[in-house]
C-alpha positions, 0 to 999 in steps of 0.5 A: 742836077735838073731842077724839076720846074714844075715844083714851087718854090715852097717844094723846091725848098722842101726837097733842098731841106731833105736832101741837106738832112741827108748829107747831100750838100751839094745838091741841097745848095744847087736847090737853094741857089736856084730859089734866090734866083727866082726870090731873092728875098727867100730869107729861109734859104739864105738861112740854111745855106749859111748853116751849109756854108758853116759845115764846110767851115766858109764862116766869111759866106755864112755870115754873109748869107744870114747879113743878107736875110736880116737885112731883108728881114730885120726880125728874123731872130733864128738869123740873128742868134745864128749871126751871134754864133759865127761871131764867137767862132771868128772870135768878136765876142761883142758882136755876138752878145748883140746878135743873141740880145736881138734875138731875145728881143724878137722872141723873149722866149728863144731858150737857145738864144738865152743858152747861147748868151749865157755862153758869152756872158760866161766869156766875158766874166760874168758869171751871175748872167751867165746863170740867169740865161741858162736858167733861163733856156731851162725854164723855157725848155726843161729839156734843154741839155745843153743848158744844164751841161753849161750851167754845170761847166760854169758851176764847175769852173765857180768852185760848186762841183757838187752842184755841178754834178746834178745838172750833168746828170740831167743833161745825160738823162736827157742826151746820153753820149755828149763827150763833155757833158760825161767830161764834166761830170767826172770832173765834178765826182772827182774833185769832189772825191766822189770815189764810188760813183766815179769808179762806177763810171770809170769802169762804164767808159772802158766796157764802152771803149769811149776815149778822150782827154778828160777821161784820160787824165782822170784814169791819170790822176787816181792812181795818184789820189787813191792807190788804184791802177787802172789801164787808162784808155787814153795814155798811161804815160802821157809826159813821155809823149811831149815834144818840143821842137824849134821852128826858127829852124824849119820855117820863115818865123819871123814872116810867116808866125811872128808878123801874123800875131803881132797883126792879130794881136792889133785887130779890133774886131778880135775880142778878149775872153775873161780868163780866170787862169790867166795873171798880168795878161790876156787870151783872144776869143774864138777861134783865130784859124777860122777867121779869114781876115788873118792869113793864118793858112801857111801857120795851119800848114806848119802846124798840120806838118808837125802834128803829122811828123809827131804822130809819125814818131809814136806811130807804133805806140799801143797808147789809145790816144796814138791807136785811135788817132782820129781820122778827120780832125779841125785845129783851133788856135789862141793867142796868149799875151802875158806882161811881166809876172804874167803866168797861166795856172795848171789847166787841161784842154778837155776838147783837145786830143792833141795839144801844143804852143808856138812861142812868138816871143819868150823874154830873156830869162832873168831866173833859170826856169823864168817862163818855162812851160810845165806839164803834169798829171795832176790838175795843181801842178804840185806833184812829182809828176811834171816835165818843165820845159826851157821854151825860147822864141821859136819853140814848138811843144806838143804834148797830149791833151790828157796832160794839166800845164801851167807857166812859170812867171817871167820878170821881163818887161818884154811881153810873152805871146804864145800861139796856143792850139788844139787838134780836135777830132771831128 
């Protein structure tokens, strides 16, 4: 495009501003560019085009771009709350609790700076933080949303459902439509055997054609709990779409899966997240495909292939998850490494549509089941209604997310690393 040169650098960067909002990226950066070229200490647009660069999912330029405006400007505390947020994606926690406790520093009264560290305080384990801070954001913004919706998850997850329930409603009051905030809340109505208002919701969601996981396993698990059959939007027989496969057939494991994780695994700079659900082991934190120190691009492709082959299989299903397949859809992948008696509880992926595992390593089983994967409608995993799954070194699972899984312990010395990932519509 021309650049008018008569504009200012202050007009320059309105008209970048505008037709970023407008979805017209490329123009946007050309714009920004072109102001660094005159200053390039316009710290603004080093800003903005990192959040570019963060759409595009290029985490590695957009962390360049805000190092480079805190460094111009060491008290720029948007720059550095931003920084905090990349730093989760590429999974260094650590990095990024300094990044939101700079910002706070700059400006105490930052909310989505303190929402954002109560996030990692969250991921980190401790809890009665985690709840300062979003406390915290709400005092400072009483509209903050996303304050109120994490500060019900954590509620939630803590074992106080019933309070979790008055601040999703309050984030729903305040923005309707938030997928997980209308995830969590019927969580919390049905732990709590809030039967009425849980209905009531229910049947809103198929008036209204909305459709994820979490909504799929609730319709799931009522019929079980209370008797009543309702079409679930999502899938009415979920355990007969698991499939697992043996990828030590279809590809160079040991190269191309196996040496990535243990190189993974060895890294510093990736963080481990408190995980409540997890005995004798540990998760990474963050989202190990959108780190560029690791070459995760042929494990994405594998993975891209199977999801594709999977939906290819069920392709004329009248389930809803098969029906709305999304069209654009992100992977985001997990490294879980459990000891010997190590397992993981019964849980579900709420953000996921699909979910599955590659099985790096599995130790030799010293009991029949030892290690197994099971999956299963109900969310503690004492029901009939499970699937258990003999996985070996090499298998593949994937299943939808709507379904609760679990592991059985193992005896072995040998570690168990399982790469664990989600299909998240976009």
């Amino acid at each position: 495009m021309n650049i008018n040169k008569n504009l200012t650098i202050e007009e320059t960067f309105n008209l970048a501003v505008k037709n970023h909002q407008e979805g017209k990226t490329d123009i946007a950066q050309e714009l920004y560019n072109k102001i660094l070229e005159i200053d390039p200490n316009y710290t603004n647009a080093l800003s903005n085009l990192s959040v570019i660069f963060f759409g595009l999912g290029d985490y590695k330029k957009a962390i360049i771009f805000l190092e480079k405006a805190i460094k111009i400007n060491p008290n720029y505390a948007d720059a550095h709350n931003n920084l905090g947020v990349l730093a989760v994606k590429v999974g260094n926690i650590h990095k990024a609790k300094k990044c939101h406790e700079k910002a706070i520093e700059i400006n105490p009264n930052y909310a989505d700076a303190h929402c954002n560290l109560g996030l990692i305080f969250k991921d980190l384990g401790e809890t009665q933080k985690a709840k300062d801070h979003y406390e915290k954001a709400i005092e400072i913004d009483p509209n903050h949303f996303e304050a109120y919706g994490n500060l019900g998850h954590l509620l939630y997850e803590t074992d106080d459902p019933q309070k979790a329930i008055t601040y999703f409603q309050k984030s729903i009051e305040i923005k309707p439509g938030i997928s997980n905030i209308l995830s969590g809340l019927l969580k919390s109505l049905d732990k709590t055997n809030n039967q009425s208002i849980l209905f009531k919701e229910l049947d809103s969601i198929i008036e209204e054609g909305k459709i994820n996981a979490v909504i799929g396993s609730i319709f799931s698990r009522i019929e079980v709990k209370y008797g009543v059959k309702k079409e679930n939007p999502f899938c009415n027989d979920p355990l007969s779409y698991v499939l697992e496969k043996n990828l030590i057939e279809k590809c160079d494991f040991k190269n191309v899966i196996v040496d990535c994780a243990h190189n993974i695994l060895k890294n510093d700079s990736i963080s481990n997240r408190a995980q409540a659900l997890i005995t004798n082991g540990y998760q990474t934190a963050g989202d190990l495909f959108a780190n560029d120190d690791f070459n995760t691009k042929e494990i994405q492709k594998i993975i891209h292939a199977e999801i594709e082959q999977y939906r290819l299989k069920f392709k004329d299903s009248e389930e809803g998850f098969i029906k709305n397949w999304p069209t654009n859809y992100s992977l985001m992948g997990w490294i879980i490494n459990l000891k010997k008696g190590g397992k993981l509880a019964p849980h579900m992926h709420d953000f996921g549509w699909l979910s599955g595992s590659i099985y790096v390593n599995v130790p030799p089983k010293k009991k029949t089941d030892s290690g197994n994967l099971v999956v299963c409608i109900g969310e503690n995993g004492n029901d009939k209604n499970n699937k258990s799954i003999d996985v070996v070194t090499g298998s593949l699972c994937l299943f939808p997310s709507s379904l609760h899984h679990y592991t059985i312990p193992f005896e072995s010395e040998e570690e168990r690393i399982v790469l664990a990932f989600d299909m998240n519509p976009k």
